[in-house]
N, C-alpha and C positions, 0 to 999 in steps of 0.2 A: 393407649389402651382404652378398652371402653369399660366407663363408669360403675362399680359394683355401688346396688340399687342402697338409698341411703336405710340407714335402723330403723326399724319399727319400733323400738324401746326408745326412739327418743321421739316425743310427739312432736305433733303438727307445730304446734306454736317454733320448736328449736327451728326445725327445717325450713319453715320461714323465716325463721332470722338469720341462719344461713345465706339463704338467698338475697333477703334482700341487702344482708352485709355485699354480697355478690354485686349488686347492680347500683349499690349509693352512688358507685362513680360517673356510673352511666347517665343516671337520674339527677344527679347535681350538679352539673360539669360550671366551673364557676365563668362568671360572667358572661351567662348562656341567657338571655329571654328564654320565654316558656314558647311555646309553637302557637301560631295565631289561632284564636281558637280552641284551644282548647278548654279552657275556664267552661266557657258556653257547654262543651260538648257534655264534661264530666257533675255540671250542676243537673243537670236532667235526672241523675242518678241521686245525688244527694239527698239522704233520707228518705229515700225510696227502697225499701227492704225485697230483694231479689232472688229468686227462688227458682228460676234457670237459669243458665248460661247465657243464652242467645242474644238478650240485648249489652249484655258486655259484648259478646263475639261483635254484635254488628260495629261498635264503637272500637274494638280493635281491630277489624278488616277494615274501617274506616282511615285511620292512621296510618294502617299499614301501604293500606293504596295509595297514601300520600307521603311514602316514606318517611315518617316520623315515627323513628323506628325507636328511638326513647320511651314516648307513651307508650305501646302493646306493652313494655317488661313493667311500667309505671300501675297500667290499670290492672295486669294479672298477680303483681303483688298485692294490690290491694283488695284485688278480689278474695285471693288465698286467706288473708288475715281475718276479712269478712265473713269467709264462711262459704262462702259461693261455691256451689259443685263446679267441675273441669270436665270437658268432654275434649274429643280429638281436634276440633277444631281449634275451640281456646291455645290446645297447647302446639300445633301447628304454626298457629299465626306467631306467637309469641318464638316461635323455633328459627321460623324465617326473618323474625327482627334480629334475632341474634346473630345469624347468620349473617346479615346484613351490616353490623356493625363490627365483624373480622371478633369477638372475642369469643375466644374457643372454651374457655375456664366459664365461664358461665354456661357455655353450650354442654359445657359435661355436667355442671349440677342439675340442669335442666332436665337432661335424659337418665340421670339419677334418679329424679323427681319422678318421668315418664313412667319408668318402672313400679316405683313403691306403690305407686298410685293404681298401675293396672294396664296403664294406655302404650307401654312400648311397641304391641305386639299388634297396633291397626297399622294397616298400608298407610293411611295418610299419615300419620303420629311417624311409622318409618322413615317416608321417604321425606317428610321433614326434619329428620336428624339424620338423615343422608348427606341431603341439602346442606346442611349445617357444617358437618364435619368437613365439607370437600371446599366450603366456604373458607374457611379459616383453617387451611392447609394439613388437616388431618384427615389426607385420603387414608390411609390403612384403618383409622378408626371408621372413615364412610363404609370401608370395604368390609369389616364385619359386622356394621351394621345390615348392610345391603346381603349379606350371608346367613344372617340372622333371623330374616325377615322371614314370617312366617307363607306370605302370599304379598306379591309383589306385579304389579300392571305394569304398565307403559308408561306412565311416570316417574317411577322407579327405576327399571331403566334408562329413561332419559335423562334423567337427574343424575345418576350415576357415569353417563358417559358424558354428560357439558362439563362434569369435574373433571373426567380424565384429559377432554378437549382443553381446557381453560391451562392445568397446570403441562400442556404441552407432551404429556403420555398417549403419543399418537396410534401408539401400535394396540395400547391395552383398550383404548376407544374400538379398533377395529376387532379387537378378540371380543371384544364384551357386546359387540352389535351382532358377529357371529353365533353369539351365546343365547341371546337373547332370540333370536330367530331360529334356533334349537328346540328350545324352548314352547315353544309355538306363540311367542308376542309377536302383535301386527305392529309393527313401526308406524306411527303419525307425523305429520309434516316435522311436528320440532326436531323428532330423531333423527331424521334425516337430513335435517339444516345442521345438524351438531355433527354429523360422520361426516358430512360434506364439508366444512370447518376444519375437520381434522384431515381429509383429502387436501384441501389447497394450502394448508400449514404447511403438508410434508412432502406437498409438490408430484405425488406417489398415483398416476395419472390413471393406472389400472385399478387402485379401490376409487378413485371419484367414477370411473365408468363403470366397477360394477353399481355402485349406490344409483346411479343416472337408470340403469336399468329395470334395480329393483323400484324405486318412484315409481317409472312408469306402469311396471306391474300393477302396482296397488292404486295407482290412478293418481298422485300427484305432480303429474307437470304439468298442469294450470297454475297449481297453485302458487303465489308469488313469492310468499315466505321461504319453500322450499327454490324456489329458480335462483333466489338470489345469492346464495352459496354456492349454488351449479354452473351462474356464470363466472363467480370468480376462482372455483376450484380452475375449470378449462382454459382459464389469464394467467393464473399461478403456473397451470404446468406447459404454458409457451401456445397452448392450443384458442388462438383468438377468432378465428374463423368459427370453431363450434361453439363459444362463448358468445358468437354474435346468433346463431341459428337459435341459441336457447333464447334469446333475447327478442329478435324478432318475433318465434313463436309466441311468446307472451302477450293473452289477450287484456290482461291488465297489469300495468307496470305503477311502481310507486317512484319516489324520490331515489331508492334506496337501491333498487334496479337501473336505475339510470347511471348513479352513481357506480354501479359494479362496473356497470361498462365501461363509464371513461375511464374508472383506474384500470381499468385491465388493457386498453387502448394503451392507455400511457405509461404503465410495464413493458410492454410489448415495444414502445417505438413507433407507436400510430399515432405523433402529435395532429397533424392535420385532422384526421378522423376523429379522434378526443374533445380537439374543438368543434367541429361540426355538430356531435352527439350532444355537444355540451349546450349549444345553440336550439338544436332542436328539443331539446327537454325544456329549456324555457319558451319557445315555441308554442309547445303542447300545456301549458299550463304548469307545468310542475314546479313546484318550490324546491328551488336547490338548499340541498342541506349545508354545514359548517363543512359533513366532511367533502360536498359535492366543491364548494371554493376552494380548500386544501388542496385538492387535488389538483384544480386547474391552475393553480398559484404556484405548486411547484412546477407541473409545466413550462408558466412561464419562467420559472428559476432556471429551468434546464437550457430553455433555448434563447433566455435572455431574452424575454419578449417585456420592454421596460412599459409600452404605452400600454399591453393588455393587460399590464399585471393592474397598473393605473385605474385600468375600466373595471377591473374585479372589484377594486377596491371600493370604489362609487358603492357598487353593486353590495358590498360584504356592510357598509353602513348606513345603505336604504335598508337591508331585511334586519339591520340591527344585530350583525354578528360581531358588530367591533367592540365586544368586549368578550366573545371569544379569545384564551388565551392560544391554542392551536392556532387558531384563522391567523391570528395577529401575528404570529411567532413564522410559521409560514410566510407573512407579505414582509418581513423583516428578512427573512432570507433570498426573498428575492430581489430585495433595493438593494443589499449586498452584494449580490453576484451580479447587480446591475453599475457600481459603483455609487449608489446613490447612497453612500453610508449616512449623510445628514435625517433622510428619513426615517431609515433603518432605525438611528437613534431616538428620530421624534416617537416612533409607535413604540422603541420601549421601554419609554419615562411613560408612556400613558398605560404600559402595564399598571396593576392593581399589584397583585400578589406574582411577584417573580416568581417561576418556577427555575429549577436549574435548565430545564431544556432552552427558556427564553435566556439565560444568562450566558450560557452555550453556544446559541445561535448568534448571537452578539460580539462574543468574542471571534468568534470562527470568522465572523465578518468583517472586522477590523485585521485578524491577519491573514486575509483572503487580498485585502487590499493593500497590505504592505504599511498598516500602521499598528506595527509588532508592539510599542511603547504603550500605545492607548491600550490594547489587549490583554498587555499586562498590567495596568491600572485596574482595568476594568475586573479583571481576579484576582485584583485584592482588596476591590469594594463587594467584588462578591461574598468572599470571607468575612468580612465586617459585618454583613448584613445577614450573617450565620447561615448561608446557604452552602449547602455539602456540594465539590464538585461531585461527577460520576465518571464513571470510564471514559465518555464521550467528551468528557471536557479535558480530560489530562491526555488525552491520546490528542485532542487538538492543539494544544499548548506546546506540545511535542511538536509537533509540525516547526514550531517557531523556531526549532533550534538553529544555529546556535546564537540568537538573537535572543534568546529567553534561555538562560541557562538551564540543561537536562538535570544537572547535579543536583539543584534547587529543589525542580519538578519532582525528581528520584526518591530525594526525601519525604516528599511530601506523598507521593505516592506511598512509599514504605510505611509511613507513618499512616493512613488509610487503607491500609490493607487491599490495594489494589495491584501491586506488583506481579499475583501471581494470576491475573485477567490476560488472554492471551492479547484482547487488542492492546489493551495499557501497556502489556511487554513489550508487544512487535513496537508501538509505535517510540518506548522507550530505545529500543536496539537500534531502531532506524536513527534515532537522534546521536544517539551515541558513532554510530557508520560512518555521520556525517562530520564528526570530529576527527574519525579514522582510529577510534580508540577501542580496537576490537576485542582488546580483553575486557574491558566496562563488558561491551556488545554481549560478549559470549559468558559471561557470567548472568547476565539478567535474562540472557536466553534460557541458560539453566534454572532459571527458578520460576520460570513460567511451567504453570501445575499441567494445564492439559493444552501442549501446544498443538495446532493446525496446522494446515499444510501453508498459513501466508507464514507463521512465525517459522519453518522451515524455512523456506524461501527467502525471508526476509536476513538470516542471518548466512543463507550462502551467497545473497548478494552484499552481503558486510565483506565478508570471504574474498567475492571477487573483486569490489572496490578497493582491497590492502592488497590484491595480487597474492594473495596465500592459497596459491591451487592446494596445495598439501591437504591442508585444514577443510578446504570446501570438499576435495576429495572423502576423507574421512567425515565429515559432517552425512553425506551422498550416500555413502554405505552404511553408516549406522542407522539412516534413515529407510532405508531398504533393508536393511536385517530386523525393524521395527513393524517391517511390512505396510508403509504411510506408502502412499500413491503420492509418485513425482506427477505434479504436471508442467503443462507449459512451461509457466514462470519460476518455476524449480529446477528445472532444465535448464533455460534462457541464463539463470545465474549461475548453474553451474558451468555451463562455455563460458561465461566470461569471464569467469577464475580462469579456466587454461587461457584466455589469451597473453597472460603475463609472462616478461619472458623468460622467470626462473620454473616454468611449467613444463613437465614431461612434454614432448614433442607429441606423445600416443594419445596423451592425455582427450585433449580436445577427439581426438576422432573417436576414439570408445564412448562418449557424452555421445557426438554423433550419431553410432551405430544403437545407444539407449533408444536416443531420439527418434529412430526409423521404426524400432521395435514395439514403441511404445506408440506410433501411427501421431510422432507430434511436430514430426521433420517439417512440415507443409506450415504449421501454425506461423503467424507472420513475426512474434517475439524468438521465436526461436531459430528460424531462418535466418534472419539478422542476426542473433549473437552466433551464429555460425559463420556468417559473410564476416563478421567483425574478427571473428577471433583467427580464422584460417589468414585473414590479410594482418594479422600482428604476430601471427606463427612462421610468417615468410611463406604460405603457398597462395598467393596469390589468385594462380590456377582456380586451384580448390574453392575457394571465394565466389570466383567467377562463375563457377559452373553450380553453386549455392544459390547467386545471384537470377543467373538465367532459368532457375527452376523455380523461382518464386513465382506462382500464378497473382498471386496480392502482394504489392509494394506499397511502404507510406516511406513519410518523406525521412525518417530514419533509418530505411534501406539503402534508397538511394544515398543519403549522405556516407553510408560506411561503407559503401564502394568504391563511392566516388573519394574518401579520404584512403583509402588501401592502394587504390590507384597512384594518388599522387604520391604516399610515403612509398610506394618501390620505385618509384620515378619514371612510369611512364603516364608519362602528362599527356601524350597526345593522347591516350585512351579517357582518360578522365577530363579532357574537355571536352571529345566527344559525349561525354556520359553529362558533361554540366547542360551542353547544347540539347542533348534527351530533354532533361530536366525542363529547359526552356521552351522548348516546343510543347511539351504535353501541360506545360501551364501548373506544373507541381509548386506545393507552394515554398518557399525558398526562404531557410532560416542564417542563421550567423554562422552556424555548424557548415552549410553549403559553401558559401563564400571563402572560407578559413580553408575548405579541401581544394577550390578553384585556385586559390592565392596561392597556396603551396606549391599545387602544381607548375605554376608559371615561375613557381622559386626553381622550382630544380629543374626547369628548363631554361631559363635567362629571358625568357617573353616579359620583358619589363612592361612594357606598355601595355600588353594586352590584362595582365596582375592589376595594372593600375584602373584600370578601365574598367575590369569588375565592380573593384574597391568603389570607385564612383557612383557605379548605376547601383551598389547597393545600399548606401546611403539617399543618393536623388530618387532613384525609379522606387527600391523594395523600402524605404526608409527603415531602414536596420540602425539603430547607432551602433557605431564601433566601440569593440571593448578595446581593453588593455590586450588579449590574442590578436586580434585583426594589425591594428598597428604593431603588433612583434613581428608580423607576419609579414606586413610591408618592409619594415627597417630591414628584414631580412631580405627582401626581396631585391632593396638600393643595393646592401651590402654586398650580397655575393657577387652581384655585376659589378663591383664597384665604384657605384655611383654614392658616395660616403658623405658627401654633400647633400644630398638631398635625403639621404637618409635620419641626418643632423637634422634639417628642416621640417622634417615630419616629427620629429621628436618634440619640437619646440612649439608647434602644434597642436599638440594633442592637449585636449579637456581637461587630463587629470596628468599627476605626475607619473612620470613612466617607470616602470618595475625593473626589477633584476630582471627576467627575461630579456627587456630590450637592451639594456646596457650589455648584458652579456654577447647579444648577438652583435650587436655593433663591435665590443672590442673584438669577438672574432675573427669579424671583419676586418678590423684595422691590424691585425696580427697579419692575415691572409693577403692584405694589399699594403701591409708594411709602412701604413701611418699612424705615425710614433705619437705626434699631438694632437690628434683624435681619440688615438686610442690609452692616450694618460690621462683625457677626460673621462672617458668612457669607465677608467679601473678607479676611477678617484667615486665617483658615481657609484660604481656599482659595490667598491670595498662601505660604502657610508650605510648600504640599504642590506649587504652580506657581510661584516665584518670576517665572521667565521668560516666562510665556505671559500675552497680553496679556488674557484674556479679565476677569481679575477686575478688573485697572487702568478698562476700559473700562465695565466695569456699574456699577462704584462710583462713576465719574467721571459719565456718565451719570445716577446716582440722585441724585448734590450737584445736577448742572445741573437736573434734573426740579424739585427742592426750592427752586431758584434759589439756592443752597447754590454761588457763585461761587469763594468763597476755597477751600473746601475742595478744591472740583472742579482751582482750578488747582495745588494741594500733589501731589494723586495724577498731574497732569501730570509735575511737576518731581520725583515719584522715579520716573515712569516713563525719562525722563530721565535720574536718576541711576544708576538698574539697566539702563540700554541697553534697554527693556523696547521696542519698535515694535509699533507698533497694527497689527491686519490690517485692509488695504483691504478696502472691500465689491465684489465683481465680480459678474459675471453674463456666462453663458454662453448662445449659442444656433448650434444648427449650421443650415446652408444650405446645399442641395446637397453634401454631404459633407467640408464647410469648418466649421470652429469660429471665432467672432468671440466675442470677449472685450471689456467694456464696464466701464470704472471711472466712479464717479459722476466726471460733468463732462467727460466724458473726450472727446475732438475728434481722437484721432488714426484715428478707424477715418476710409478712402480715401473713406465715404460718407458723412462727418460732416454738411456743408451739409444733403442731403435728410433725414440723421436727426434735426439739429434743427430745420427746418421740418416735418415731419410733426410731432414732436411739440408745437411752437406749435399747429399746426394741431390736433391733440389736445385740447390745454391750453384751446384755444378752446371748443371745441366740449362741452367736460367742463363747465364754466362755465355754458355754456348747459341742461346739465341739473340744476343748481345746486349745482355742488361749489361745496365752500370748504377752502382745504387748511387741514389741522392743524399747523400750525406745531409744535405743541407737540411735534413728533417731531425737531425741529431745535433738538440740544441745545449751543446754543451763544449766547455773547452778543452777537447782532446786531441789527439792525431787519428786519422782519417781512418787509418788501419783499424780502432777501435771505434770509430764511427761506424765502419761495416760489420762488424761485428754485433756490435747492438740491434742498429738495423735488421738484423739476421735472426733477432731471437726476439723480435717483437710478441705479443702473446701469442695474435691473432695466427702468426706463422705458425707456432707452435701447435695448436688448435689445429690447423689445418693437416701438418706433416704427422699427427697422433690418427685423426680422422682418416689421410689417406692408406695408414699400414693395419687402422681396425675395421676396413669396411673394403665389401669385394669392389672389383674392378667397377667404374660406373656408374655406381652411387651416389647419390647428391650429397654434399655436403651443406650442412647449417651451422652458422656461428654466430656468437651472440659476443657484444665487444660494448663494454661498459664508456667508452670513451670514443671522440672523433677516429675512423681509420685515418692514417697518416700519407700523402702522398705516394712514399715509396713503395708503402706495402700493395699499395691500390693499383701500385706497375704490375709488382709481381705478383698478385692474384691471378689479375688478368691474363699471365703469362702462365700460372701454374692451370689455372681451367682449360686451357690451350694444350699442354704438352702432356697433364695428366688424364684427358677428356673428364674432364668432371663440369656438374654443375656445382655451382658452388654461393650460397647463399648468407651473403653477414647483413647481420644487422647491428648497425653502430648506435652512438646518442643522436643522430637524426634522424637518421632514413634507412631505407634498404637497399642493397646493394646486390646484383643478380649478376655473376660471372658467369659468363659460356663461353665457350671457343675465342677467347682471347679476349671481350670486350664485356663494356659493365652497361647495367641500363642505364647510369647516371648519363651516360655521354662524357665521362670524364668531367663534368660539371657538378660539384656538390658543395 
């Protein structure tokens, strides 16, 4: 509120004591020297009895021009006490110290003072506790100041709209310059560099072009002060071509115009131009400013340019900016994004006064480089040295996860009241994703106050990462009944929740049909989690015809083609797609390699898998992870070649995972070597105690062997270690319904018709001369109840449900939590044959495409 004027019942003398109770702090601040000069200035006066104002004024326009904004409140106390009259200037000047120094409790006694005294009601007295108020964040008090005013110029509007600029109120800037030319005030260059401020803040391209035309109306595009907002309004809102036209027209340019250009060059993406502009401004004479080096320094941060950044720096401590804290903090970010963290460190120990943003950029640069330990040292000397992080520093730290514990961060977040900052949140959920611990995720998502459209996004790709279509589902709509605009990468995560494959079938394509609607089907994130998810939904097709509509490809297109290709097992199309790849000179990651090896796995091209393998270590120097050699061992195994696949183990860099023991004992299950494959369960039981997958293959390889005693030992520690077999299931939806199917299982409501269709099956199979293979029912029974079982494996089940719920002709999809088993893999192939169906499973490896009696595996899987 603004100040009711102080008592007249209480004299002068109180009201200066008031006051200067007011400003002791300001005035004494301890272990402060006095300002150079001033003894000298204020003895001229001493015992010199003063009888106008004007040579105080000179002495406080003197300070004030040299910001020593102490003195003005210093020598108009001691004027007040003396006796000395106040005119409008005295208390102007003394209005703008105040202002100046952010304290607003003084700025209200002051125009308390204004009042008693007489002087609230001059324009300049006004628009100096305008000034004041917008200073020290009490716009609504400016605004009934400026309401208030009795008579109000171009100053006063101006004044009143760099506060609304300043505190980011973009739109009341453009209502109040509309107002104001209502009005009939002529706008001066400064109002028009302050709407033009507020144009390239709000990126809003239609008020910077009407401001460009009212300038020119009244005659200022010469001028420089006003161009220099005009070029970077036109860089802000993507327009660099006319940013350059204002630029050239300029018959005289400063530092400061040069400087618009190259940052708007280098927003834009016009490094090369950037540096030329930047070249010829030193050319022309001009002295580059602190912020003319920022700017080209992060340049070189971007493109990695280590030797230019090197020549800046020369340059930043010939002109003596190296003790700029910016300049410095700036060339520190770039020897880190150049790996050069040794220098990084040396400029900043020669910081003076750390700020957090130097403390910040430090850390971020240590775990940019993958020394997570020193980053976290380095923010607990920060804390020591009592500097407060800010958003920017706990949203980096987050990055660390889970190398830098979030739970840690969490707290310390909580406890600094920044949990409910959307970047702090997002970057807290993402860490939390990365643990896979989506209830933390989705509670911190909840408590972020005004989330954006990343903190959306961010928590549906938490969604897609746990495979919880449901949940991204419901996330997607509560999101659209809030009326938040999906885009791209809102999209992109939501396809990738339906690629999972407890996801409605419809699911993904309605995301789809968003996508087309919403004109984001083309964007290249979202094409891709299209190509992805259609190739992990079993429509391949669908994929393909995603893929070939892509007008822009990078090299995560092509990789999730080329991986969809080889998991339904047609390898011949994904090496032609690798050989693309190789021709057009794309560049080629571990992801690529990993879809070429597979392919060659489910074809049996031993040598040509290995040959990859090779040229991507010699030619692409890729090291192998722990995938690529699973990838291999699998690739001996299934041919097998179980010997070399041994040999590759023994090999490898680091020790080898469950993954590869697993696939080796499967192998040794599949080719029936027993002392291979009781290394392979001894191995793999040490690294999984509790997972049943090794109990189960080893058990399996005694029963294969008829190896009975043994097979029943590995029951009985499964037993002793509480170890539970996973049941085999199988899944198939129906009209928008998922029916789940355990072998034998009788409790689905349409059990009678699904085991008479399948008798009737079972008949009909017989007649084209199956004969089941017992030998897949590893247990000790008679043969009669070996076909039996056989008979009512899930995936049959699943199938004979599917054929009596769906018309004639219809493709079938089925989702099988475990390997498909030999015999069933006959009779598929026999039932897509005599039922004309297509028919599409998908097991724990791969995908499996039945039609007219054959599979794409090649019977090789």
């Amino acid at each position: 509120m603004i100040p009711r004027p102080l008592s007249r019942s209480r004299g002068s003398v109180n009201s200066d004591r008031t006051l200067g109770t007011a400003v002791k702090h300001l005035l004494d601040p301890p272990n402060e020297p006095s300002p150079r000069g001033l003894c000298s200035h204020r003895q001229l006066f001493d015992g010199s009895p003063l009888e106008s104002p004007s040579p105080w004024n000179r002495l406080l326009f003197r300070h004030s021009r040299n910001n020593l904004n102490r003195e003005p409140l210093s020598l108009f106390l001691e004027a007040r006490r003396s006796g000395q009259p106040l005119d409008d200037s005295s208390l102007s000047c003394v209005l703008k110290a105040c202002g100046c120094l952010w304290d607003r409790n003084l700025g209200r006694q002051l125009h308390g003072l204004c009042v008693k005294c007489g002087h609230g009601s001059g324009v300049g007295v006004g628009t100096s506790l305008l000034d004041m108020y917008l200073k020290c964040d009490g716009v609504d008090d400016g605004v009934r100041v400026f309401d208030s005013m009795p008579e109000r110029n171009v100053v006063s509007w101006t004044s009143l709209l760099t506060g609304y600029s300043q505190k980011g109120l973009h739109d009341d800037a453009f209502e109040f310059f509309s107002r104001m030319r209502s009005e009939g005030i002529k706008p001066n260059p400064f109002t028009f560099a302050t709407v033009l401020a507020s144009a390239a803040a709000q990126g809003v391209l239609e008020n910077g072009r009407q401001m460009h035309g009212q300038l020119i109306k009244f005659g200022y595009q010469g001028t420089v002060f006003v161009c220099n907002p005009l070029i970077n309004m036109y860089s802000r809102c993507g327009l660099v071509e006319e940013a350059r036209a204002v630029f050239n027209r300029m018959v005289n340019r400063d530092a400061v115009s040069c400087n618009a250009m190259v940052a708007g060059l280098v927003l834009n993406g016009y490094e090369s131009e950037a540096v030329q502009e930047f070249r010829h401004m030193r050319a022309a004479g001009l002295k580059p400013t602190q912020s003319s080096f920022a700017t080209m320094i992060k340049l070189c941060a971007n493109l990695k340019q280590l030797a230019f950044a090197r020549q800046l720096h020369c340059c930043v401590v010939k002109e003596r900016f190296d003790l700029d804290a910016n300049v410095i903090t700036t060339l520190m970010v770039v020897y880190s994004k150049c790996s050069e963290m040794d220098d990084a460190f040396e400029l900043f120990s020669m910081l003076g006064a750390r700020s957090v943003v130097s403390w910040t950029a430090m850390i971020n640069g240590y775990i940019q480089n993958g020394h997570v330990s020193r980053a976290a040292l380095l923010f607990s000397q920060m804390r020591l040295d009592a500097v407060e992080p800010n958003d920017f520093t706990y949203s980096i730290l987050l990055t660390a996860s889970p190398q830098i514990s979030p739970f840690q961060i969490h707290a310390q977040v909580i406890k600094t009241k920044f949990q409910q900052v959307p970047s702090v949140g997002t970057a807290l959920l993402a860490a939390y994703t990365k643990l896979g611990n989506t209830c933390e995720a989705f509670c911190v998502f909840r408590g972020i106050k005004e989330k954006d459209i990343v903190a959306w996004s961010a928590m549906l790709a938490c969604y897609a990462q746990a495979g919880d279509s449901e949940g991204a589902v419901k996330l997607f709509t509560e999101m659209a009944r809030k009326s938040i605009g999906a885009n791209e990468f809102t999209l992109s995560s939501a396809i990738d929740a339906c690629a999972s494959p407890t996801a409605s079938a419809d699911q993904g394509k309605q995301f789809h049909a968003i996508s087309i609607k919403l004109k984001y089907e083309n964007t290249l994130c979202v094409s891709t989690a299209l190509v992805t998810m259609y190739a992990r939904r079993g429509s391949i097709e669908s994929a393909q015809g995603v893929f070939d509509r892509q007008s822009v490809r990078d090299q995560v297109s092509w990789n999730s083609m080329l991986m969809g290709y080889a998991q339904h097992g047609y390898s011949k199309k994904a090496l032609e797609l690798f050989r693309g790849i190789e021709s057009r000179g794309i560049e080629m990651d571990g992801i690529t390699f990993i879809g070429v090896i597979i392919a060659c796995t489910h074809t049996g091209l031993v040598e040509e898998g290995k040959k990859h393998f090779e040229s991507m270590v010699h030619n692409h120097h890729i090291s192998p992870t722990v995938e690529h050699y699973a990838c291999m061992v699998d690739l001996y195994s299934r041919a097998g070649k179980l010997e070399e696949a041994m040999s590759l183990i023994k090999e490898m860099p680091f020790p080898a995972s469950a993954t590869v023991w697993r696939t080796l004992l499967g192998a040794c299950r599949l080719h029936r070597n027993v002392e291979l494959g009781e290394l392979a369960a001894e191995k793999l039981m040490s690294l999984e105690p509790s997972h049943s997958a090794a109990y189960v293959l080893l058990s399996n390889m005694y029963a294969a062997a008829g190896r009975w005693a043994e097979r029943a030992k590995i029951r009985k520690l499964m037993d002793a270690r509480k170890v539970k077999k996973e049941a085999g299931c199988s899944w198939i939806q129906i009209k928008n319904k998922v029916h789940s199917f355990l072998a034998s299982d009788r409790t689905h409501p349409m059990s009678d018709k699904i085991y008479t269709k399948l008798k009737d099956i079972t008949i009909r199979l017989k007649e084209k001369g199956y004969q089941p293979n017992t030998d897949y029912v590893l247990h000790d029974m008679e043969e009669a109840h070996k076909e039996v079982m056989l008979a009512q494996h899930s995936e049959r089940l699943a199938i004979s449900f599917g054929l009596i719920a769906t018309l004639p002709g219809t493709p079938l999809q089925i989702v099988k939590n475990l390997r498909v088993c030999g015999d069933c893999h006959t009779v598929i192939k026999l039932i897509s044959e005599i039922e004309q169906r297509e028919i599409v499973i998908r097991d724990s490896s791969r995908f499996h495409h039945f039609n007219r009696g054959s599979c794409s595996c090649g019977d090789y899987w």
